[in-house]
C-alpha positions in Angstrom: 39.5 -15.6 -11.8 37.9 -18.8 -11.8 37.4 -18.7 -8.2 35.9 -15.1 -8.4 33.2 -16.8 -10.8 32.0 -19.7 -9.1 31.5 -17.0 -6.2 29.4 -15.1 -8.4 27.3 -18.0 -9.8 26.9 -19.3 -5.9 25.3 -15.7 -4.9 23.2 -15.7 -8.0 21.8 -19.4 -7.3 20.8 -18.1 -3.2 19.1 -15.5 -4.5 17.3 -17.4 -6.9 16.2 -19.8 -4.2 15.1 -16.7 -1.9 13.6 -15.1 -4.6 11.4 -18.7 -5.5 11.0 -19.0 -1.8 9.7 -15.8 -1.5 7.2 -15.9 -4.6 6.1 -19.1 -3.3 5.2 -17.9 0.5 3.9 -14.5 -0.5 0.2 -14.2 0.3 0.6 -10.7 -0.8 0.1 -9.3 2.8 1.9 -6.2 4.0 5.0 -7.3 6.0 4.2 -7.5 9.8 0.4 -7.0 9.4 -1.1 -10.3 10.6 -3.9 -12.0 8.1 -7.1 -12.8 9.8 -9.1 -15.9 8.9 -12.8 -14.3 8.9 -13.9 -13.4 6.0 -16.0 -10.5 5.4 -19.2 -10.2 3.3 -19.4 -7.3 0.7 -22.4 -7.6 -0.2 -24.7 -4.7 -1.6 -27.5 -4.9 1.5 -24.5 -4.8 4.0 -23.2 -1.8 2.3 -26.9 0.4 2.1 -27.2 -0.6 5.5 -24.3 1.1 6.7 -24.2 4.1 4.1 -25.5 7.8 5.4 -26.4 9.7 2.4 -27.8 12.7 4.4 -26.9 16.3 3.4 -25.2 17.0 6.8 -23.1 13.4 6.2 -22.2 15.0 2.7 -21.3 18.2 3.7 -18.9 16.5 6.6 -17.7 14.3 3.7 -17.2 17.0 1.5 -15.5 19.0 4.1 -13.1 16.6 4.8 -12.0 15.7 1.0 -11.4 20.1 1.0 -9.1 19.8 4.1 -7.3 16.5 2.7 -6.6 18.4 -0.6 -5.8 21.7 0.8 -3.3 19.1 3.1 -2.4 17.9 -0.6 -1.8 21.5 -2.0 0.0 23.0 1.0 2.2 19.1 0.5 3.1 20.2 -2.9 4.1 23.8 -2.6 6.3 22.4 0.2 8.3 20.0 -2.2 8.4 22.4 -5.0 9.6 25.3 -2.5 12.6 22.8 -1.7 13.3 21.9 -5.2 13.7 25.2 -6.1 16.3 25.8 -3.5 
């Protein structure tokens, strides 16, 4: 019984330690995406600059947010089609 405890404590105390670890080292990055060291400017001339507010750029735009939620529709129908099964 005894022995069964201390084995329990010992697991619990790793994965404290990996867990601090862990928190510690996160940079909150996505797991096997490498961080670049540039940084990039957001600033309000760099973002005009590269902005098309034409009608034929909104209609694309506008286009393409119809097929992603017709994608989005068809998506759902398909989950609550196997649900129901």
């Amino acid at each position: 019984m005894a022995k069964t405890f201390w084995t329990i404590v010992f697991i619990l105390v790793l994965v404290g330690i990996g867990w601090f670890y862990f928190s510690k080292n996160n940079n909150s990055s996505i797991p096997g995406q490498s961080s670049s060291s540039t940084s990039v400017s957001n600033t309000q001339s760099d973002i005009a600059s590269t902005t098309d507010t034409s009608d034929t750029s909104l209609n694309q735009d506008l286009q393409n947010v119809n097929s992603e939620l017709n994608g989005l529709a068809t998506d759902t129908s398909n989950i609550d089609q196997s649900l129901q099964q």
